[in-house]
N, C-alpha and C positions, 0 to 999 in steps of 0.2 A: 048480369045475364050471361055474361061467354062463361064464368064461373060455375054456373048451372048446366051452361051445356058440355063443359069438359070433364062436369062430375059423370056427368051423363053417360060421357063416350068410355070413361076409363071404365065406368060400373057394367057397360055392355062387352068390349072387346073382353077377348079369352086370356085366360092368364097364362104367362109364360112364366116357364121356371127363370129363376133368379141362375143369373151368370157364376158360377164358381170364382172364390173370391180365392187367389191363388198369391201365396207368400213369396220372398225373394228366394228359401229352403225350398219349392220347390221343385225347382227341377233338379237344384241339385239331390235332393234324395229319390227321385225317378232314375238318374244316372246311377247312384249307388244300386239302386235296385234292380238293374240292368246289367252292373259288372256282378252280381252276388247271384244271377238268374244263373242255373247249368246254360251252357250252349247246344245249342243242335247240331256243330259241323264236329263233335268230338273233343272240342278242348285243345282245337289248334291256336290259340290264346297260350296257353302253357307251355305248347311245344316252341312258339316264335321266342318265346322269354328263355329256352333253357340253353344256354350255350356251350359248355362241358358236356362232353362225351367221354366215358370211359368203359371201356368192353374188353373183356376178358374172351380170348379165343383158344380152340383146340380142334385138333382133327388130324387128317393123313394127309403127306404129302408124296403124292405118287409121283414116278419116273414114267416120262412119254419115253425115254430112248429106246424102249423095247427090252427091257431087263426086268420089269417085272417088279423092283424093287418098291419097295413103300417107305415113309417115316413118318412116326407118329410125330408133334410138332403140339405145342403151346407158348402162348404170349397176350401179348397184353397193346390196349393202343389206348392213348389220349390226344383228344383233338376238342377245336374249336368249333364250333357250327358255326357258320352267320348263316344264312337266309337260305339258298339251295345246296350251301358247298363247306365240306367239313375240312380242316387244316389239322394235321397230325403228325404223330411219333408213333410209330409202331416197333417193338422188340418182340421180336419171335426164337425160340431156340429148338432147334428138328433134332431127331433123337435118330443115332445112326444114321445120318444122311450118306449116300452114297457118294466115295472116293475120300470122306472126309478122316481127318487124320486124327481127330476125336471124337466121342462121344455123343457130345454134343454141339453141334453149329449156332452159336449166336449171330441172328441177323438184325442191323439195324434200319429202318426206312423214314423216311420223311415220303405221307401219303396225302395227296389231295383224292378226297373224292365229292363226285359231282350226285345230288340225293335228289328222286324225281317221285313226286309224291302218286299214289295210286289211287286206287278206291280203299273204302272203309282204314282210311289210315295209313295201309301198305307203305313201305317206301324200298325203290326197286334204287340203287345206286352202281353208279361208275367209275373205279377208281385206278390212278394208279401211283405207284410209291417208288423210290429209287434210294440209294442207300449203299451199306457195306455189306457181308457178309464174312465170318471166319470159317471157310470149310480145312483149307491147306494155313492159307495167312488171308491177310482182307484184303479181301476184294470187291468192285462193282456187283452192286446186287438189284434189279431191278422186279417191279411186278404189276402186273394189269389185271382189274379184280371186277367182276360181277356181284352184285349181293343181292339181300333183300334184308327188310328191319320191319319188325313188328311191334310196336309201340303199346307196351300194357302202362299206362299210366307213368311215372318217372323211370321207370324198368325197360328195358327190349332184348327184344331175341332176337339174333340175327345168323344170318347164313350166307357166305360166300364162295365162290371159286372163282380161282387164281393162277393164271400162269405166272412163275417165276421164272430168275437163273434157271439156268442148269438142267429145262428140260422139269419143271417139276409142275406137277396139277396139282395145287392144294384145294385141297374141300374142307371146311372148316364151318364150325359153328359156334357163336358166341351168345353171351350174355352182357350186359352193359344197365348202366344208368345214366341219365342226362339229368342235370341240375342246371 
């Protein structure tokens, strides 16, 4: 008789769908599915993994002392990223710098700067570098840099100004890669 009446109850109640029957695979391939999905915040995933910087710069370097004078100026910097703050070498050479005894002025810096993320990617940074320069023979070379970096996928563009030594504004624009 309870046989009868349990047939009874199963054959009246509604039927529910059957539970998904879910293997040890998978969550693990929900996760792979998740690191292979694009992201929404831009692929700042790629930017935390790439630590190499290297950017190639050129521009003027103007005279505040009131002379008027200019120097065109190119070079080159590599540095570390980790997390907000980039570690570097930067070698710049200005062309005709003012009082200098050649040509060209090779400058050498060892630059920390400090990278402050914006909107849509922007990244506005603060840096400063301290170093040699050969204008007359070598000497103390110092410099404090505003920028900004725009991040096209492993590629950026970037833009700085720069008080140095000597009385000099550099405005400058670069190219670079981060791997």
């Amino acid at each position: 008789m309870f046989a009868l009446l349990a047939a009874a109850a199963l054959a009246a109640a509604p039927a529910r769908p059957a539970a998904p029957v879910r293997s040890a695979a998978a969550p693990l391939a929900q996760d792979a599915a998740e690191d292979a999905a694009p992201s929404l915040q831009g692929g700042d995933e790629d930017e935390d993994r790439q630590h190499v910087r290297i950017t190639a710069w050129g521009g003027e370097a103007l005279a505040t002392g009131g002379s008027g004078h200019g120097s065109g100026f190119v070079g080159g910097e590599a540095a570390w990223a980790f997390e907000t703050l980039d570690v570097g070498i930067a070698g710049s050479g200005y062309r005709e710098l003012r009082d200098a005894t050649r040509e060209w002025t090779p400058v050498v810096l060892a630059r920390l700067t400090q990278r402050f993320k914006l909107r849509q990617g922007l990244e506005a940074a603060f840096g400063f570098g301290a170093g040699a320069g050969r204008r007359r023979g070598w000497t103390a070379w110092y410099q404090v840099a505003l920028g900004a970096r725009v991040p096209l996928g492993p590629l950026f563009v970037a833009g700085e100004l720069a008080f140095e030594q000597n009385d000099l504004l550099r405005l400058g624009a670069g190219v670079g890669v981060a791997f």
